[in-house]
C-alpha positions, 0 to 999 in steps of 0.5 A, spaced: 500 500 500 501 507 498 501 512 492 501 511 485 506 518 483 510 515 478 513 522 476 521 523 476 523 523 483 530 528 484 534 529 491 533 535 494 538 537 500 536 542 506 543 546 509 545 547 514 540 542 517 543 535 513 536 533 511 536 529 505 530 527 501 527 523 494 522 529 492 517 528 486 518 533 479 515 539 480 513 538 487 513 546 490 520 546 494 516 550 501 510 545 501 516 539 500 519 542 506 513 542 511 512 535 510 519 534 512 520 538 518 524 543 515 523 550 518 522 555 513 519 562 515 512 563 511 508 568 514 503 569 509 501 562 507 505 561 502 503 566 497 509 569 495 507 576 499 511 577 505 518 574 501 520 571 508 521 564 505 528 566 501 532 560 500 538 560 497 538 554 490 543 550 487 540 545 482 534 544 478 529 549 479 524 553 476 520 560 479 513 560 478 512 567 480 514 574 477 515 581 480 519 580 487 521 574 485 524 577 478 528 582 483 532 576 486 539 573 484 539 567 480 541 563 485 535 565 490 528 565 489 522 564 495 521 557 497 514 558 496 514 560 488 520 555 487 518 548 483 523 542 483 526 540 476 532 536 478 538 535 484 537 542 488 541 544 494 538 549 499 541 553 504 536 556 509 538 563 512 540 562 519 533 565 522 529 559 518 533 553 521 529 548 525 531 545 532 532 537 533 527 539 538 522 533 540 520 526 540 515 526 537 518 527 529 515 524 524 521 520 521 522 520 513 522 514 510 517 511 508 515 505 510 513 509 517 508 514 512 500 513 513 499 509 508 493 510 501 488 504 501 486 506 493 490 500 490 487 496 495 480 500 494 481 497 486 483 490 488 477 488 490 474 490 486 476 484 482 472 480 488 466 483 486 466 481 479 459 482 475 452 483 474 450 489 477 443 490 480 440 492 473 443 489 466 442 491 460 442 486 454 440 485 447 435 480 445 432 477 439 423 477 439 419 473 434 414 476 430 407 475 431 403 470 426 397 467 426 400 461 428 404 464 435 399 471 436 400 471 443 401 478 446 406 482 445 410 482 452 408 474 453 413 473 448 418 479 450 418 475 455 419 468 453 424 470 450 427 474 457 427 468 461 430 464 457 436 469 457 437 471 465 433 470 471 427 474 472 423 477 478 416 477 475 413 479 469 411 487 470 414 492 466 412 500 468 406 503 465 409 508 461 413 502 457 408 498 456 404 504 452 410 502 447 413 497 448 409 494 441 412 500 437 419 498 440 418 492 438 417 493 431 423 497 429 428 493 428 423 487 427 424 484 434 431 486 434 431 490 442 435 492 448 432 491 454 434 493 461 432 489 467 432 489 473 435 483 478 433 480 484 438 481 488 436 481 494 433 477 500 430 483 503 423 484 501 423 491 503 429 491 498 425 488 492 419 492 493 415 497 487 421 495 482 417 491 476 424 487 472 424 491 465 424 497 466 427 500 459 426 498 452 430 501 445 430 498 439 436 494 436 443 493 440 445 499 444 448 494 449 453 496 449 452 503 452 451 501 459 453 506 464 451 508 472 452 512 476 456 512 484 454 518 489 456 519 496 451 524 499 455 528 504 452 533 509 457 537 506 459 535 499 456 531 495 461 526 491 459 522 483 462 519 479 460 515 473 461 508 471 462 504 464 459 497 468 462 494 460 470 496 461 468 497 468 472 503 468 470 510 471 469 516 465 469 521 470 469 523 477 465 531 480 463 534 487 461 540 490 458 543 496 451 540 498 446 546 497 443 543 504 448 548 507 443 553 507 438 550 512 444 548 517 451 545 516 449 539 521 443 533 521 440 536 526 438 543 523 437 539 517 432 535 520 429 541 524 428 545 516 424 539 515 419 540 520 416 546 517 412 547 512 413 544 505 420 543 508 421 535 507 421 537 499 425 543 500 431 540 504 431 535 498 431 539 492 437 543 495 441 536 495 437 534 488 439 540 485 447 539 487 447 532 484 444 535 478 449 539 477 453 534 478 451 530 473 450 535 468 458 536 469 459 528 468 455 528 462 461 535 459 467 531 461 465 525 458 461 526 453 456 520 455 449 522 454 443 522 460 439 517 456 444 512 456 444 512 464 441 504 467 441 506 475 444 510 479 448 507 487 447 512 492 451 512 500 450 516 505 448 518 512 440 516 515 439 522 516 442 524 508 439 517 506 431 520 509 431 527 506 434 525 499 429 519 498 424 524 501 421 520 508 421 524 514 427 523 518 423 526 525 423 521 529 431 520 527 432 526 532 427 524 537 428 518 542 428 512 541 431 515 535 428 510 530 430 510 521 424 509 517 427 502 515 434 499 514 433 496 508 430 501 501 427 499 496 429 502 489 426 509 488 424 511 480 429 517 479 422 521 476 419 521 483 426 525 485 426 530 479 434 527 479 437 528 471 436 521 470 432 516 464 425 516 467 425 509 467 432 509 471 432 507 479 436 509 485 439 504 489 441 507 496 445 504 501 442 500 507 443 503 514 445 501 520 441 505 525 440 513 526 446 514 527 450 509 522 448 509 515 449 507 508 456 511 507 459 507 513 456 501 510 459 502 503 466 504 506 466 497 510 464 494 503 470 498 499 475 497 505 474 490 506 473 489 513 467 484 513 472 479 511 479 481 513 482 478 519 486 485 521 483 488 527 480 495 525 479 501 526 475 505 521 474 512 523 470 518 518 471 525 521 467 530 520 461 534 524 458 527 526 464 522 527 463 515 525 467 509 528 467 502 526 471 497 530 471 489 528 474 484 523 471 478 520 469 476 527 465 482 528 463 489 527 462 494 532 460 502 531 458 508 533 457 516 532 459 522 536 457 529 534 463 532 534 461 539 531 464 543 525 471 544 528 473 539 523 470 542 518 472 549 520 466 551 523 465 555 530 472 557 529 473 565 529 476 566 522 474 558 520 473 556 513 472 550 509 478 546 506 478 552 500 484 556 497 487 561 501 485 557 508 491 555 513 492 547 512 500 547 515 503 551 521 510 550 524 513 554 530 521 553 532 519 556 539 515 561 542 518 569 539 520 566 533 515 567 527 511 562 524 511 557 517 504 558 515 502 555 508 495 556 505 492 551 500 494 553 493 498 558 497 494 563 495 492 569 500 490 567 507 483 568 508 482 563 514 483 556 517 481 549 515 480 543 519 486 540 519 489 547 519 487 548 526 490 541 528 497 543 526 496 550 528 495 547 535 499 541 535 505 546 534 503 552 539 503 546 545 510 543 543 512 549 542 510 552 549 505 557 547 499 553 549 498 549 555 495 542 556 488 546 559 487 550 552 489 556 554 495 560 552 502 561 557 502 569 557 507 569 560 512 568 555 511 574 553 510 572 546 509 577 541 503 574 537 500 574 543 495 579 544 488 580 548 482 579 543 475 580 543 474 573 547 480 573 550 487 571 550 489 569 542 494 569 537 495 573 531 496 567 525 497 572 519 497 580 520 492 584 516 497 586 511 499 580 508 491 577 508 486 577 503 481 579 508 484 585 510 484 584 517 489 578 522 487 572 522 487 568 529 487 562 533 482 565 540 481 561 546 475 559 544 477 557 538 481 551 542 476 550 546 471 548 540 477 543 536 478 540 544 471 538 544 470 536 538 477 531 538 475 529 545 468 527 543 472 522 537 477 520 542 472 518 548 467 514 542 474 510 541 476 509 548 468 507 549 468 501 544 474 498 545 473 498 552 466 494 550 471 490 547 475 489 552 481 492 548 486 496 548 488 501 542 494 496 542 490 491 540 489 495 533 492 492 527 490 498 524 486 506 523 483 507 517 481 514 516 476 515 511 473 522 508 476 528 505 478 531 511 483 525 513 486 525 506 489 533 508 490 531 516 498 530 519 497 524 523 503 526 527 499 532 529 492 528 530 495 524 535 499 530 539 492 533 541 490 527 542 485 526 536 488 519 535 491 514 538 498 514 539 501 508 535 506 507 531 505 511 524 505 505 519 499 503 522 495 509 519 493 509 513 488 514 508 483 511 505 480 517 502 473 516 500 471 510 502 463 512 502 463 513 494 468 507 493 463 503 496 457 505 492 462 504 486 462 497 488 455 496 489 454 500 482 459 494 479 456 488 482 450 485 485 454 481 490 457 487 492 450 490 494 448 483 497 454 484 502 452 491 503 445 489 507 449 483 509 455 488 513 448 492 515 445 486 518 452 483 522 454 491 524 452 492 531 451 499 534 452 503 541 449 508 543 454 513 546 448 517 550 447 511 553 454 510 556 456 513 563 464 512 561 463 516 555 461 523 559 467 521 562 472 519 558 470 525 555 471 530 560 479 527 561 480 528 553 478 535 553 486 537 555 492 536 550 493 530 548 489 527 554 489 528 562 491 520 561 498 521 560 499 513 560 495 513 553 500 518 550 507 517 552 511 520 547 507 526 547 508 528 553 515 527 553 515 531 547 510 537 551 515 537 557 522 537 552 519 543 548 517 548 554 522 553 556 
């Protein structure tokens, strides 16, 4: 396991530091140093604003920017607009040298690097081999004589049962009308898409009648589905050759539920008003018609062309998009409608497909462990692998499972938004402009700060703030209980509107015109949130009568994970602290999951089989929750035998 970068890799030096490393052509030359350990003063976020990431270069490099950058001798340019294109030695200035100052480095090799799934996520789909749920063929129907006059779908289908396996003998009303004039076009030369059987659930098999579509001559061959994940913030698709098994293209975008709330919660609470059920689930509909309507452009496969679609999501995501009421989610006992869905005609949703096409979703857990966990232990394999797992979602509701092919046990916390950049003073979303890196030598010195896409800092992201605080308490600047140490007389730190706060970026170099902070408050908020996924792990191994040790491995699933430094996770005490090698991102694991359903049917049937074997803990009925949430609401933990390394690193680095 890990990434697939094939390009050209160069050795880049960093002097006076001797530190070495294999770096890919065309990586940026500061972003290369940030996940090294390297110490570079980066003030504006990697911007090319502030000119403090001046370096000194001898080898292959090209400048990326004008201006400033023009003005500088040949041999020096700024770490941030420098691309790698060869062997390079680089020589810091003597204020950017970072220390040998903690236990707890990140080592460089790669074999102790969190590790990628994605070529594990496409083996397996060699498992999951076809049909899909719905198939598409081409089938041959005798002319009607007056010797054989039977009707026209008595003889469609005699024809069908001998080539596939049938459910029943129904097609929709609307087929029906012109299923005689299909048939004669190409006299008796059609395509048909039907639907399988599937399932032993008989919610699953409901309202679906087996031949859903009907088109003269042979089009089998143009046979495409679609994947999506319905996420509380982004909705993610992508589309699917189920002939070459291949995906043609790949969108996502902002789910426009947002603007009835960023959590399920307010969601469910927009549902209640009047006409708020449809409203709330247009708002996601039309997301995914945008989606659809991008596929469509990058691949240049027509609607009509569609057979059936694959949704996963949360209960909640999965309630509201089919279009059921999801109040009783919210109220105690907390009960879904069903676990298992039916097939749903896409017209009854207004989504851009075929009439006759379907929408499979996937099965649910209970109200809080929907279809999206489902499909990531589909899409990782956790059902059947003998390695004892914990698979962790972060986001406003944080998702655990932990199990093996013996068992699976999971649950959900509400960790609130932190994590997506919510409830923070100057948060944002994972977007161009937001603080992801942060480094700090020590307390007086000033911060490396790198933004996404290196453009103007606007704000902090999720796994911006995890570094950004993770740095301040190795550093000695934030203590174990949140607050800032404002006795070291640092000069970022200042006193705010809430209190004592830190000054990331200074208004001259921001693109919002004013310092963008780190705030007390701020703290508290990411402590709560890491605390609320902590004491979820601790609760479900402790039920298991296990400990973190125990633990083969931690997959973290979502887009979050994908951005998020382990080592950082683990100083605020958000992960477990084990070795890095068993770490490993697996990205998307929701919308790879409903890829694998979309492929095969066998996949699908596993899907209800993992929802009917998962078993689901309820944290509000835990008393050690509320505990173990309290003591995890310090950095990285009042339980200082959970981390040792950290605390040896926190005690070394203060002053």
């Amino acid at each position: 396991m890990g990434n697939d970068d094939t390009r050209i890799r160069h050795r880049v030096r960093f002097f006076p530091d001797e530190v070495a490393i294999s770096a890919p052509e065309g990586s940026n030359l500061l972003d290369l140093a940030v996940e090294n350990g390297v110490y570079i003063d980066a003030e504006c976020g990697g911007a090319g604003l502030c000119g403090k990431c001046r370096v000194k270069l001898d080898g292959g490099f090209r400048r990326l920017a004008t201006g400033d950058a023009e003005n500088l001798p040949e041999d020096e340019s700024l770490a941030c607009q420098t691309e790698i294109t060869g062997a390079l030695d680089v020589t810091l200035p003597s204020a950017s040298r970072i220390a040998a100052r903690r236990a707890l480095e990140v080592e460089h090799e790669a074999q102790n690097q969190p590790h990628s799934t994605t070529s594990a996520q496409r083996a397996l789909a060699s498992r999951f081999l076809p049909p899909p749920v719905v198939e598409k063929l081409h089938v041959t129907v005798s002319t009607p004589s007056e010797m054989s006059a039977g009707s026209d779908s008595f003889r469609l289908f005699s024809v069908l049962k001998k080539a596939i396996e049938l459910r029943d003998d129904s097609m929709d009303f609307q087929l029906l009308r012109r299923v005689s004039r299909v048939l004669r076009a190409e006299s008796g030369s059609v395509t048909v898409t039907v639907a399988r059987d599937y399932s032993q659930t008989p919610a699953s098999r409901h309202g679906s009648p087996s031949l859903l579509n009907l088109e003269p001559g042979d089009v089998s061959e143009r046979f495409f589905a679609v994947a999506f994940d319905i996420g509380t913030t982004t909705i993610w698709a992508q589309l699917i050759d189920l002939r070459r098994q291949e995906v043609l293209a790949f969108a996502a975008d902002y789910n426009d539920q947002i603007r009835f709330g960023a959590d399920v919660i307010n969601r469910i609470i927009a549902c209640q008003k009047s006409g708020g059920v449809q409203s709330v689930q247009q708002a996601a509909v039309a997301t995914m018609n945008r989606l659809l309507d991008e596929l469509w452009q990058k691949s240049g496969i027509a609607a009509q062309d569609i057979a059936f679609a694959v949704a996963a999501g949360n209960s909640v995501m999965t309630h509201i998009l089919l279009g059921i009421d999801p109040e009783y989610i919210r109220l105690t006992p907390h009960i879904i409608s069903t676990q298992y869905l039916p097939p749903v005609e896409v017209r009854e949703l207004g989504l851009n497909l075929p009439p006759h096409a379907r929408l499979y979703t996937a099965p649910l857990v209970s109200a809080w462990m929907g279809g999206d966990l489902v499909a990531g232990v589909l899409a990782l394999d956790l059902f059947r692998s003998d390695e004892m797992t914990l698979l962790i979602d972060l986001g406003t509701n944080g998702e655990i499972v932990l199990g093996n092919n013996g068992f699976l046990i999971s649950t959900s916390c509400s960790s609130g938004p932190a994590f997506e950049g919510g409830g923070i003073k100057n948060g944002m979303r994972a977007m161009p402009g937001a603080i992801e890196r942060f480094q700090l030598e020590k307390p007086e010195a000033e911060p490396m700060i790198v933004t996404i896409d290196r453009q103007p800092a606007r704000g902090i992201c999720g796994s911006g703030l995890i570094s950004i605080v993770a740095e301040l308490a190795l550093s000695g600047v934030l203590l174990p209980n949140g607050k800032f140490d404002t006795s070291l007389g640092c000069s970022r730190l200042r006193q705010g509107d809430d209190g004592s706060e830190y000054v990331l970026i200074r208004k001259e170099h921001s693109a919002v015109g004013s310092d963008i902070v780190l705030t007390e408050v701020d703290i508290q908020n990411l402590l709560r949130a890491k605390s609320a996924i902590y004491a979820g792990i601790r609760v479900l191994l402790s039920e298991m009568e296990m400990d973190v040790f125990d633990l083969d491995r931690v997959l973290i699933a979502g887009g979050f994970g994908q951005s998020l430094k382990v080592a950082n996770a683990v100083t605020i005490g958000l992960l477990p602290e084990l070795p890095l090698s068993r770490f490993f991102f697996v990205g998307n694991s929701s919308l790879a999951g409903a890829q694998l359903m979309a492929r095969s049917a066998a996949a699908m049937r596993e899907s209800e089989r993992i929802a009917g074997a998962m078993t689901y803990l309820d944290l509000g009925a835990s008393g050690r929750f509320f505990e173990e949430f309290v003591a995890g609401t310090f950095i990285p933990h009042t339980n200082q035998a959970d981390f040792p390394a950290v605390n040896r690193a926190l005690k070394r680095d203060k002053p």
